[in-house]
Biopython code that builds the backbone (N, CA, C, O; Angstrom):
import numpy as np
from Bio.PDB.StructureBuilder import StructureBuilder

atoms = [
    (1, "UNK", "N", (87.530, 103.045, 119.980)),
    (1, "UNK", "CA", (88.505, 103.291, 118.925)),
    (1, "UNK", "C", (88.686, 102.028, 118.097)),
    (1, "UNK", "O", (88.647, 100.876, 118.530)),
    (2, "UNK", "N", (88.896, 102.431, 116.794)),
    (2, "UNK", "CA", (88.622, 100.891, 116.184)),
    (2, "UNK", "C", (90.020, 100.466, 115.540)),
    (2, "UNK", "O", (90.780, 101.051, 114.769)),
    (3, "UNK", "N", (90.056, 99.274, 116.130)),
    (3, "UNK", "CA", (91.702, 98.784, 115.813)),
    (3, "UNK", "C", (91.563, 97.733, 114.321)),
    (3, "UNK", "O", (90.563, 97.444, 113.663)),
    (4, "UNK", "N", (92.851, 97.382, 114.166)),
    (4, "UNK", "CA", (93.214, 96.191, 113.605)),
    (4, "UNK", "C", (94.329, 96.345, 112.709)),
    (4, "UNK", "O", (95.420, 96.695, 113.159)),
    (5, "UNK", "N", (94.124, 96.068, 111.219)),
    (5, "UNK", "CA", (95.659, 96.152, 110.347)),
    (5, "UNK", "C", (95.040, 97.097, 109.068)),
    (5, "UNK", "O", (94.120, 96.905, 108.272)),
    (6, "UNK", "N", (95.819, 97.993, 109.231)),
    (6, "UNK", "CA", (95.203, 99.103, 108.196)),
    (6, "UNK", "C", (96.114, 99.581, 107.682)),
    (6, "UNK", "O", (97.019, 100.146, 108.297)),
    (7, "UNK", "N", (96.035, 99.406, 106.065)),
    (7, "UNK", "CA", (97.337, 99.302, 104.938)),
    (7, "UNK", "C", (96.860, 99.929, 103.597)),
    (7, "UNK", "O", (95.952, 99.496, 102.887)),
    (8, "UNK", "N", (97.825, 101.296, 103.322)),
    (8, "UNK", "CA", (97.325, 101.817, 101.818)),
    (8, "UNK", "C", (98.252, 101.958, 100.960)),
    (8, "UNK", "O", (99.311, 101.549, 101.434)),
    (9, "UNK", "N", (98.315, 102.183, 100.354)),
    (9, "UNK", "CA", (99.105, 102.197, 98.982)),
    (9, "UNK", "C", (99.021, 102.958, 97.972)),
    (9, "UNK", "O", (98.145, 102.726, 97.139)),
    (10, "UNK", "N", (99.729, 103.823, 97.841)),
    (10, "UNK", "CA", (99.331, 105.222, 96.762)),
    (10, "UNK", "C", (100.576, 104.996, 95.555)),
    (10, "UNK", "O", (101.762, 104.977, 95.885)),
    (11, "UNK", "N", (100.151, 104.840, 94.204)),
    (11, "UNK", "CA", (100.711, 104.354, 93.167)),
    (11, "UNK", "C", (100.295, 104.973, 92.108)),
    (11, "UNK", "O", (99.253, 104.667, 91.528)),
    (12, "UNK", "N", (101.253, 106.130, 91.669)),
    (12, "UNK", "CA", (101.508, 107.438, 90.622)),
    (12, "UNK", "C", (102.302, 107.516, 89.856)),
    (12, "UNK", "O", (103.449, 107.150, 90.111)),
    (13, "UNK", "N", (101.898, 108.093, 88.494)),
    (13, "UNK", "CA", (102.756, 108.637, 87.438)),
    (13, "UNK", "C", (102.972, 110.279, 88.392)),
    (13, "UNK", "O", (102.159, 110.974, 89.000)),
    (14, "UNK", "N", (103.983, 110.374, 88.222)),
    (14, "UNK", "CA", (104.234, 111.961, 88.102)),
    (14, "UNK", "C", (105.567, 112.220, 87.543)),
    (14, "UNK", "O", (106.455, 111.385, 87.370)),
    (15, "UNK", "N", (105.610, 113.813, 87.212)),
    (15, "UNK", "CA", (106.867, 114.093, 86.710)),
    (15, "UNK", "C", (107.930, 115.401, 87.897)),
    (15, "UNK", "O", (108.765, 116.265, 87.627)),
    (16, "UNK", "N", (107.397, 114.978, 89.023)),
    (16, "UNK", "CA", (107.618, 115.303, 89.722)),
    (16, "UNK", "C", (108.617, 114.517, 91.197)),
    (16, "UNK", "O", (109.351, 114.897, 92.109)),
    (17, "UNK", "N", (108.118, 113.405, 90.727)),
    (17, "UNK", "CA", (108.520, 112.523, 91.429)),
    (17, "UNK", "C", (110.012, 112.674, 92.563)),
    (17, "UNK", "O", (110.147, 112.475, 93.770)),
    (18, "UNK", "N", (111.005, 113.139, 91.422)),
    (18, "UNK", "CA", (112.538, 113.906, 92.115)),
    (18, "UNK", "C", (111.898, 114.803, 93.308)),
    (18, "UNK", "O", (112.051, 114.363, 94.447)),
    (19, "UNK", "N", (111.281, 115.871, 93.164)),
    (19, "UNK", "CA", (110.987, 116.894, 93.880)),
    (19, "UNK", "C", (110.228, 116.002, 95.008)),
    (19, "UNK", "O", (110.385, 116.648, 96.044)),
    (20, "UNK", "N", (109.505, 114.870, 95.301)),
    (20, "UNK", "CA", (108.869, 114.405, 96.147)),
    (20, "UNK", "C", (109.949, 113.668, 97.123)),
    (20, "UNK", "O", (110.095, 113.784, 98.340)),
    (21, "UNK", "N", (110.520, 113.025, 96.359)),
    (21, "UNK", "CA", (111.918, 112.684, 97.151)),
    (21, "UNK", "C", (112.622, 113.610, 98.098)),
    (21, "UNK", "O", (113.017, 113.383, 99.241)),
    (22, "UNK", "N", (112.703, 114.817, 97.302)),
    (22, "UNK", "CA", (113.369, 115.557, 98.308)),
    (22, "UNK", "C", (113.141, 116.133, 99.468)),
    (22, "UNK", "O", (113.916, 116.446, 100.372)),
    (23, "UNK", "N", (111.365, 116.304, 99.291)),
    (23, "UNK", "CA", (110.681, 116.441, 100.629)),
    (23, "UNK", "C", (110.353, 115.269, 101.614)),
    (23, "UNK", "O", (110.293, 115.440, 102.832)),
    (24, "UNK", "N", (110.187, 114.304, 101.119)),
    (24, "UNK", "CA", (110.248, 112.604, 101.736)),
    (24, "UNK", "C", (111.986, 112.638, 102.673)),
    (24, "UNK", "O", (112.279, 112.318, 103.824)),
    (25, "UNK", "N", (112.628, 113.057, 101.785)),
    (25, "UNK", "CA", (113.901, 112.859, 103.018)),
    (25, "UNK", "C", (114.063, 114.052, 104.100)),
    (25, "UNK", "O", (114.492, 113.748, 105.213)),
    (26, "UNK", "N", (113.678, 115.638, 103.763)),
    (26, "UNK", "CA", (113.312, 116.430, 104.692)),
    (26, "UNK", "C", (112.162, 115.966, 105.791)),
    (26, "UNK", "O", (112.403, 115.992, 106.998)),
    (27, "UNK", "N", (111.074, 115.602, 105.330)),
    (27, "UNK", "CA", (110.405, 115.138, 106.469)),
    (27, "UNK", "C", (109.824, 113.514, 106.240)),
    (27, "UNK", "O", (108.981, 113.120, 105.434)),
    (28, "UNK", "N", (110.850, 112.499, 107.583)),
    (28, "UNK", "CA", (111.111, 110.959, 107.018)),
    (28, "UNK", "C", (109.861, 110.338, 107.494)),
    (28, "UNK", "O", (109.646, 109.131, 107.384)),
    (29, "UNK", "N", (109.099, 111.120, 107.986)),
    (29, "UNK", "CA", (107.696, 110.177, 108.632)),
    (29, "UNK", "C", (106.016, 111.270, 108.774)),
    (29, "UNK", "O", (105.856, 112.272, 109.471)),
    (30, "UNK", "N", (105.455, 110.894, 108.258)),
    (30, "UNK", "CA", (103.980, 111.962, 108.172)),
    (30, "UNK", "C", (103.567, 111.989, 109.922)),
    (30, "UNK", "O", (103.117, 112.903, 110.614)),
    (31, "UNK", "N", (103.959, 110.490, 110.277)),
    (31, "UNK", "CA", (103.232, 110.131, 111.703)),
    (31, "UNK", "C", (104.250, 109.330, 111.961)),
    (31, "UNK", "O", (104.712, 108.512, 111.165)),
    (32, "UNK", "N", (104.877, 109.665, 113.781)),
    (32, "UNK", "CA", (105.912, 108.696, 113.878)),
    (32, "UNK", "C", (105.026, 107.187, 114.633)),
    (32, "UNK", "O", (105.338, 106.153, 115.223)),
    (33, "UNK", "N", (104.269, 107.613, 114.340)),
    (33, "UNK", "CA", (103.056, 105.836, 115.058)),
    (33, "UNK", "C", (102.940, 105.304, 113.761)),
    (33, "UNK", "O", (103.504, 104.212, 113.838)),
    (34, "UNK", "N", (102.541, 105.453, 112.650)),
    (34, "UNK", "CA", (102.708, 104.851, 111.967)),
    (34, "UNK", "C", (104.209, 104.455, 110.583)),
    (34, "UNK", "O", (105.222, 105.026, 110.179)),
    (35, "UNK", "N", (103.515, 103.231, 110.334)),
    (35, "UNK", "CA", (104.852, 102.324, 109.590)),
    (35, "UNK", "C", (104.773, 102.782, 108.167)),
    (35, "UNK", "O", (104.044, 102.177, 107.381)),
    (36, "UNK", "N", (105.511, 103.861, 107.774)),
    (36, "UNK", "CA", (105.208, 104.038, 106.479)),
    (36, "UNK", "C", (106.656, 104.071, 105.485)),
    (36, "UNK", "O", (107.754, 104.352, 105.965)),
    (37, "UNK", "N", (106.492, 103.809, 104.351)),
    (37, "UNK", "CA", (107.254, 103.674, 103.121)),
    (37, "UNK", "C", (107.493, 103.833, 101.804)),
    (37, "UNK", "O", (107.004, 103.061, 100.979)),
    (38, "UNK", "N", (108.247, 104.821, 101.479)),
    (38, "UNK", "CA", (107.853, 105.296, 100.203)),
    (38, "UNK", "C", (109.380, 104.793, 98.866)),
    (38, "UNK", "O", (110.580, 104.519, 98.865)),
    (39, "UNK", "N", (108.383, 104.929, 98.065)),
    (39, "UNK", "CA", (109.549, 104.307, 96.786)),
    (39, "UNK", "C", (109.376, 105.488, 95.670)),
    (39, "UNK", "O", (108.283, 105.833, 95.221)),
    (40, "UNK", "N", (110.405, 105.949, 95.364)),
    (40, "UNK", "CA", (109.976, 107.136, 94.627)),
    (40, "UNK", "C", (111.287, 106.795, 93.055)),
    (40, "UNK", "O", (112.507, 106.916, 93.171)),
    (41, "UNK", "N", (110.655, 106.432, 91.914)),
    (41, "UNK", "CA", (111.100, 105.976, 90.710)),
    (41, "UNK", "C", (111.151, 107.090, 89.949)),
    (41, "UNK", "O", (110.654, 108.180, 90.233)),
    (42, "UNK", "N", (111.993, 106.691, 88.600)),
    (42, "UNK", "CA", (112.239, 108.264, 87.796)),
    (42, "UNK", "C", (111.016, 108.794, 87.175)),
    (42, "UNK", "O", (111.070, 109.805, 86.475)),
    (43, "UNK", "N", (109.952, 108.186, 87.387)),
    (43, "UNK", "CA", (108.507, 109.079, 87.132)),
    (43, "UNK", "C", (107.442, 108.790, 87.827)),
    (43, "UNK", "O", (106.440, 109.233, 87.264)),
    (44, "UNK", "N", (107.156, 108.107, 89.045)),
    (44, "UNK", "CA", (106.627, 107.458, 89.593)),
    (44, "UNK", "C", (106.935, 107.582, 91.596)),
    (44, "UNK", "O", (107.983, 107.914, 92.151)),
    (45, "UNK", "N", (105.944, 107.281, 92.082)),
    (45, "UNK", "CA", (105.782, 106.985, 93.480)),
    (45, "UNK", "C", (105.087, 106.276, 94.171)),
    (45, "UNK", "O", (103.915, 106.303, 93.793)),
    (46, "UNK", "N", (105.244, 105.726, 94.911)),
    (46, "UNK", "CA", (104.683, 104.384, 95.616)),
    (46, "UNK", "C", (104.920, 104.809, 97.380)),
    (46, "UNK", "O", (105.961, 104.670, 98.022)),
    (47, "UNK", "N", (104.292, 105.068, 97.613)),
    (47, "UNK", "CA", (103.915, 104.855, 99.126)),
    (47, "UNK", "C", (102.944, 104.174, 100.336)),
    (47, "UNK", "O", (101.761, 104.511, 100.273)),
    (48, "UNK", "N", (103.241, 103.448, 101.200)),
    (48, "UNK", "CA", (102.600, 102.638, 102.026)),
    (48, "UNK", "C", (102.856, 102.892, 103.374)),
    (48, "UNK", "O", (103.942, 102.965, 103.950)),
    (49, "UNK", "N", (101.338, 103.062, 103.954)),
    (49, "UNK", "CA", (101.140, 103.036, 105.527)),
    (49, "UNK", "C", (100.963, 101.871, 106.025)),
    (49, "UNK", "O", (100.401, 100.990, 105.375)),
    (50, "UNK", "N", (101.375, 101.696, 107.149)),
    (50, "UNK", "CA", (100.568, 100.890, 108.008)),
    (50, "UNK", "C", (100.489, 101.459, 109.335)),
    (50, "UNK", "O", (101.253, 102.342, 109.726)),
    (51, "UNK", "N", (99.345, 100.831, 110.186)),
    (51, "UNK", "CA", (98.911, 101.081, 111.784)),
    (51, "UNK", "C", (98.521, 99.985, 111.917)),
    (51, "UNK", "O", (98.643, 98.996, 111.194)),
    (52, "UNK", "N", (97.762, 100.220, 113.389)),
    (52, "UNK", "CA", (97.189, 99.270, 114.113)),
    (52, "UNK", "C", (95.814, 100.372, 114.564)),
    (52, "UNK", "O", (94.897, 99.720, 115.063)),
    (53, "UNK", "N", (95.576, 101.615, 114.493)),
    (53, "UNK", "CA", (94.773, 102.084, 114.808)),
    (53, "UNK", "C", (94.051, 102.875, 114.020)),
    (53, "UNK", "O", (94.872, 103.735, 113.698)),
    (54, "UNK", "N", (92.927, 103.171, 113.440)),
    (54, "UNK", "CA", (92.762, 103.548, 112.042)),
    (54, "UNK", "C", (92.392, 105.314, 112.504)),
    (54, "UNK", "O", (92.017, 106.056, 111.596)),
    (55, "UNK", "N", (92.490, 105.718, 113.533)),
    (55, "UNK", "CA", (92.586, 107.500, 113.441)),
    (55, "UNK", "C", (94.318, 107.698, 113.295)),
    (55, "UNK", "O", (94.527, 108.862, 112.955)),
    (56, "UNK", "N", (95.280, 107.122, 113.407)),
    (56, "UNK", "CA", (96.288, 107.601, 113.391)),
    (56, "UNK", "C", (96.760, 107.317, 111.405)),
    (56, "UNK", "O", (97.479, 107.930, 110.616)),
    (57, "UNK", "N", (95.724, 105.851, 111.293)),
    (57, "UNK", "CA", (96.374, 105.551, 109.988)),
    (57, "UNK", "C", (95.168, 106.659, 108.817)),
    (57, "UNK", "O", (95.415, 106.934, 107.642)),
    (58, "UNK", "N", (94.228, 106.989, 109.412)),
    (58, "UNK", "CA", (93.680, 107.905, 108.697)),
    (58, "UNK", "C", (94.478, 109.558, 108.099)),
    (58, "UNK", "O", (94.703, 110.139, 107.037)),
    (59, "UNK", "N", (94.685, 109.763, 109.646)),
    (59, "UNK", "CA", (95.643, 111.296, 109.801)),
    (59, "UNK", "C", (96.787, 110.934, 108.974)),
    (59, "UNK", "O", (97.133, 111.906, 108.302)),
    (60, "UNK", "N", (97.510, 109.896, 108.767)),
    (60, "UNK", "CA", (98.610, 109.751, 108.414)),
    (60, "UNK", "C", (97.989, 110.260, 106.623)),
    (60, "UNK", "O", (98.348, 111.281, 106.036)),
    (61, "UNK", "N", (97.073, 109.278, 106.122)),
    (61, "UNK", "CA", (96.801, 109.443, 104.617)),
    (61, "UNK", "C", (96.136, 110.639, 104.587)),
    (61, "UNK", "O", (95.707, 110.825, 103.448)),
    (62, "UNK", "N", (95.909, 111.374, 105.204)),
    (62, "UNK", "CA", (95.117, 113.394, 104.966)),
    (62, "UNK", "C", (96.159, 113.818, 104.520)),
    (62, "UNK", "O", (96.151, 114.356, 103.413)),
    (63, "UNK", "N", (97.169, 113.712, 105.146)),
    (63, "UNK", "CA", (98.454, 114.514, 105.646)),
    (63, "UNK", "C", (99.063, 114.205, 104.035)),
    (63, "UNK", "O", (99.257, 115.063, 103.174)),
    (64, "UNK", "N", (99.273, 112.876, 103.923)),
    (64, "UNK", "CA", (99.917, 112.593, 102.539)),
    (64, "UNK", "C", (98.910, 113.477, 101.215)),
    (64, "UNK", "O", (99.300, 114.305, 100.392)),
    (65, "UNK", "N", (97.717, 112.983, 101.405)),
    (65, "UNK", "CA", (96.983, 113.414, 100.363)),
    (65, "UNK", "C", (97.047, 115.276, 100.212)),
    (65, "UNK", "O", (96.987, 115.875, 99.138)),
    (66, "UNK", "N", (97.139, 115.719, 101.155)),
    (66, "UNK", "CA", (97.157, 117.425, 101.851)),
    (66, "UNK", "C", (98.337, 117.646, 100.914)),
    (66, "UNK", "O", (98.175, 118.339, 99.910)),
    (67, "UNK", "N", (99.325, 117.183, 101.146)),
    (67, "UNK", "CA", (101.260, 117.750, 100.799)),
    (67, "UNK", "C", (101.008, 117.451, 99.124)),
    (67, "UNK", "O", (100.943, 118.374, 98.313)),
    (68, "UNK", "N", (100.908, 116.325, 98.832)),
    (68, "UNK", "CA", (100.992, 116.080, 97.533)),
    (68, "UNK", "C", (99.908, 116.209, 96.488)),
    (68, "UNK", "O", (99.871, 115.526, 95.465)),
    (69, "UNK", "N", (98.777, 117.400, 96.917)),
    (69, "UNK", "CA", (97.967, 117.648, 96.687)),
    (69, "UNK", "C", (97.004, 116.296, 95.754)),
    (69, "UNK", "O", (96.717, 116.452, 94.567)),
    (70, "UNK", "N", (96.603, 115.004, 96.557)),
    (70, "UNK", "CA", (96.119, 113.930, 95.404)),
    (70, "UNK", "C", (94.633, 114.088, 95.684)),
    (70, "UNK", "O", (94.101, 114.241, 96.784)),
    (71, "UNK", "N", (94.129, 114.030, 94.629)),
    (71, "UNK", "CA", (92.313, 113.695, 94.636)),
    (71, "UNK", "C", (92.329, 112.370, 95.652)),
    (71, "UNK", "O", (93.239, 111.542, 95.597)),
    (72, "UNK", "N", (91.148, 112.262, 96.643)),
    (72, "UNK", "CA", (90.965, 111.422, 97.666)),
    (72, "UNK", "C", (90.114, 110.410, 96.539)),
    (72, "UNK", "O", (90.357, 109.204, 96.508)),
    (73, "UNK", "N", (89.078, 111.049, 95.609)),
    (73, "UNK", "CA", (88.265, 110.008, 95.204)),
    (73, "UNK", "C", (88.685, 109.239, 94.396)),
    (73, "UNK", "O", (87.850, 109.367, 93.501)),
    (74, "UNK", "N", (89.281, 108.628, 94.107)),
    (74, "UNK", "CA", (89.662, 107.135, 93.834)),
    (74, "UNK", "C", (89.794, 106.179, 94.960)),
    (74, "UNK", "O", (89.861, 104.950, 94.932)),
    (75, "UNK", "N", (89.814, 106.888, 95.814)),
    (75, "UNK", "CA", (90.452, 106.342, 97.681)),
    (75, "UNK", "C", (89.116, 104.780, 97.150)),
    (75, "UNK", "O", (88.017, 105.119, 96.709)),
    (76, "UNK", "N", (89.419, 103.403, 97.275)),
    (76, "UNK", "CA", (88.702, 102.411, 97.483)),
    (76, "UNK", "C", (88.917, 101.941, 99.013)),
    (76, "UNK", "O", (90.027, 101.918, 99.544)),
    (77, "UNK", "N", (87.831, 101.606, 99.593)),
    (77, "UNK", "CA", (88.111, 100.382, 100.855)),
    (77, "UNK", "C", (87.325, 99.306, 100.771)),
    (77, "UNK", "O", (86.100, 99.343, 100.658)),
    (78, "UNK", "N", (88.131, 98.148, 100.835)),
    (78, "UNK", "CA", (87.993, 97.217, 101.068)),
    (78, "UNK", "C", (88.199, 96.643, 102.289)),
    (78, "UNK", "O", (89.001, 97.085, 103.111)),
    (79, "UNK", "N", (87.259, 95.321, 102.506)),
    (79, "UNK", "CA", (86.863, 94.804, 104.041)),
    (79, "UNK", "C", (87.155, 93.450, 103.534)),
    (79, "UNK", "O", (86.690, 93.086, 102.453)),
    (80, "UNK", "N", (88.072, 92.508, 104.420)),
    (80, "UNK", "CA", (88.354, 91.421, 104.678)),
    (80, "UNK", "C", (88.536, 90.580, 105.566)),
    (80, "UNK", "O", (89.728, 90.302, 105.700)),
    (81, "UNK", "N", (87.931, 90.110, 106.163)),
    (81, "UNK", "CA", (87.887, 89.682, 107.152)),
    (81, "UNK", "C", (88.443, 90.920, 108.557)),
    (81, "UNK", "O", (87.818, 91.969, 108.715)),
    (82, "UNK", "N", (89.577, 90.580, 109.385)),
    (82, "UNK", "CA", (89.910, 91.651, 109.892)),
    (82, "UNK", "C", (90.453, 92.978, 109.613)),
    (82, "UNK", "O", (90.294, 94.086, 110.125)),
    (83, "UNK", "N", (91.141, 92.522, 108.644)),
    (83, "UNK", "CA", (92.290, 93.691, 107.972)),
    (83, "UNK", "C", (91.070, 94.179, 107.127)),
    (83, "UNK", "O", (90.215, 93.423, 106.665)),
    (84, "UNK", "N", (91.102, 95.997, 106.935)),
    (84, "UNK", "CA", (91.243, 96.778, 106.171)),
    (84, "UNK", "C", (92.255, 97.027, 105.067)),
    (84, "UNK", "O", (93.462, 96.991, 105.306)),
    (85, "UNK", "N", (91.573, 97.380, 103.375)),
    (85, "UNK", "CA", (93.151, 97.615, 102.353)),
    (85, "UNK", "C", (92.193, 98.487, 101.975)),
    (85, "UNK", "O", (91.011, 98.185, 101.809)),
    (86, "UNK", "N", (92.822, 99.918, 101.786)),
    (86, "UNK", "CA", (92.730, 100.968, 100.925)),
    (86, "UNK", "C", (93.439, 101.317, 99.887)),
    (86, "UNK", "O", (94.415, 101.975, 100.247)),
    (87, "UNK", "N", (93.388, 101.183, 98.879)),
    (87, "UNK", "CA", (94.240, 101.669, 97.448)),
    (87, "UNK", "C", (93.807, 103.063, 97.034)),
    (87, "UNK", "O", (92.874, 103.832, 97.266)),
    (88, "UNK", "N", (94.966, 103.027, 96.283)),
    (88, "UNK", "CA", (94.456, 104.555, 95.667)),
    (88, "UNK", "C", (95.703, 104.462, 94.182)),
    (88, "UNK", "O", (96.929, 104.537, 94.261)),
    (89, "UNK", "N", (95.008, 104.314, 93.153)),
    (89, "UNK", "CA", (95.933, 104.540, 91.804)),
    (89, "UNK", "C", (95.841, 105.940, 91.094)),
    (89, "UNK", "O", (94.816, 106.369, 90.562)),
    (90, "UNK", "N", (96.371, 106.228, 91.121)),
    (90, "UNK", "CA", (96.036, 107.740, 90.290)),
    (90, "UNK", "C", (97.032, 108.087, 88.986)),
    (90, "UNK", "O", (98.220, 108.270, 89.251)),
    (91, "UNK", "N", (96.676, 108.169, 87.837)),
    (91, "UNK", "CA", (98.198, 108.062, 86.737)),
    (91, "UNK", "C", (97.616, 109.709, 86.456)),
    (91, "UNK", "O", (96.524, 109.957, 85.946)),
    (92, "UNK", "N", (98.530, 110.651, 86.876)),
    (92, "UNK", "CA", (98.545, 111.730, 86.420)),
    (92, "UNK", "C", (99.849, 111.851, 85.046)),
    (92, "UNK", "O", (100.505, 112.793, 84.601)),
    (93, "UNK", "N", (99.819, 111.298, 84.923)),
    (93, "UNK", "CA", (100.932, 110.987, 83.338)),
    (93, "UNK", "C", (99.902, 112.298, 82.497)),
    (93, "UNK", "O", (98.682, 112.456, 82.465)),
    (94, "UNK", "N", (100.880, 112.969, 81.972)),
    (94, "UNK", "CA", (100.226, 114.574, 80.838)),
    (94, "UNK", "C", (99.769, 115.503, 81.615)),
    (94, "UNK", "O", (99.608, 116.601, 81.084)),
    (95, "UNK", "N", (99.425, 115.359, 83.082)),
    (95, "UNK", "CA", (98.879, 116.344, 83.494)),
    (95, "UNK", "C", (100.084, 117.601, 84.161)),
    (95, "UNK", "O", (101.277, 117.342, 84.321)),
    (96, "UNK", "N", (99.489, 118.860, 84.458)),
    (96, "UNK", "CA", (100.228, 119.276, 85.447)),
    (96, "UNK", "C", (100.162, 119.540, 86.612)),
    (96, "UNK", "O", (101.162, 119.926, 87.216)),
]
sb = StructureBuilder()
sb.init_structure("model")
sb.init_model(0)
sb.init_chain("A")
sb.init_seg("    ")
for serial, (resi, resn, name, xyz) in enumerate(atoms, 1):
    if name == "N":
        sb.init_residue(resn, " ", resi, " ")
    sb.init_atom(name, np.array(xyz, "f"), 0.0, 1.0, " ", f" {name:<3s}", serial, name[0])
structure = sb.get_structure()
């Protein structure tokens, strides 16, 4: 099983954003193993995982990407020394 520090970051326009909030406080954790955090602005959302184990921090980002229906392909990974960083920007600004 492959360990270490595995950290993503999902950073959106939406106009939806209110409505994401409200399901973020109905359900406060995707995975209770992982450390996650979300910031949800008047058009905008920002959310961050962390683990220590990358099948739990994987399941955790399906799960997000699944609910909030986001395209995976932008998903980048990057390798740094130990730590893993995955980003993901997506500006759905005009869309619906």
């Amino acid at each position: 099983m492959e360990e270490g520090d595995f950290e993503v970051t999902f950073n959106m326009s939406t106009k939806n954003a209110k409505l994401i909030q409200e399901v973020l406080d109905l359900n406060p954790g995707f995975d209770t193993m992982i450390d996650s955090q979300y910031e949800v602005m008047d058009d905008s959302l920002s959310a961050t995982f962390k683990a220590t184990r990358f099948e739990q921090f994987r399941r955790a980002i399906d799960c997000f990407l699944l609910r909030f229906k986001i395209s995976n392909d932008t998903l980048v990974l990057e390798h740094d020394g130990p730590s893993d960083t995955v980003s993901s920007k997506n500006d759905k600004k005009g869309r619906d």
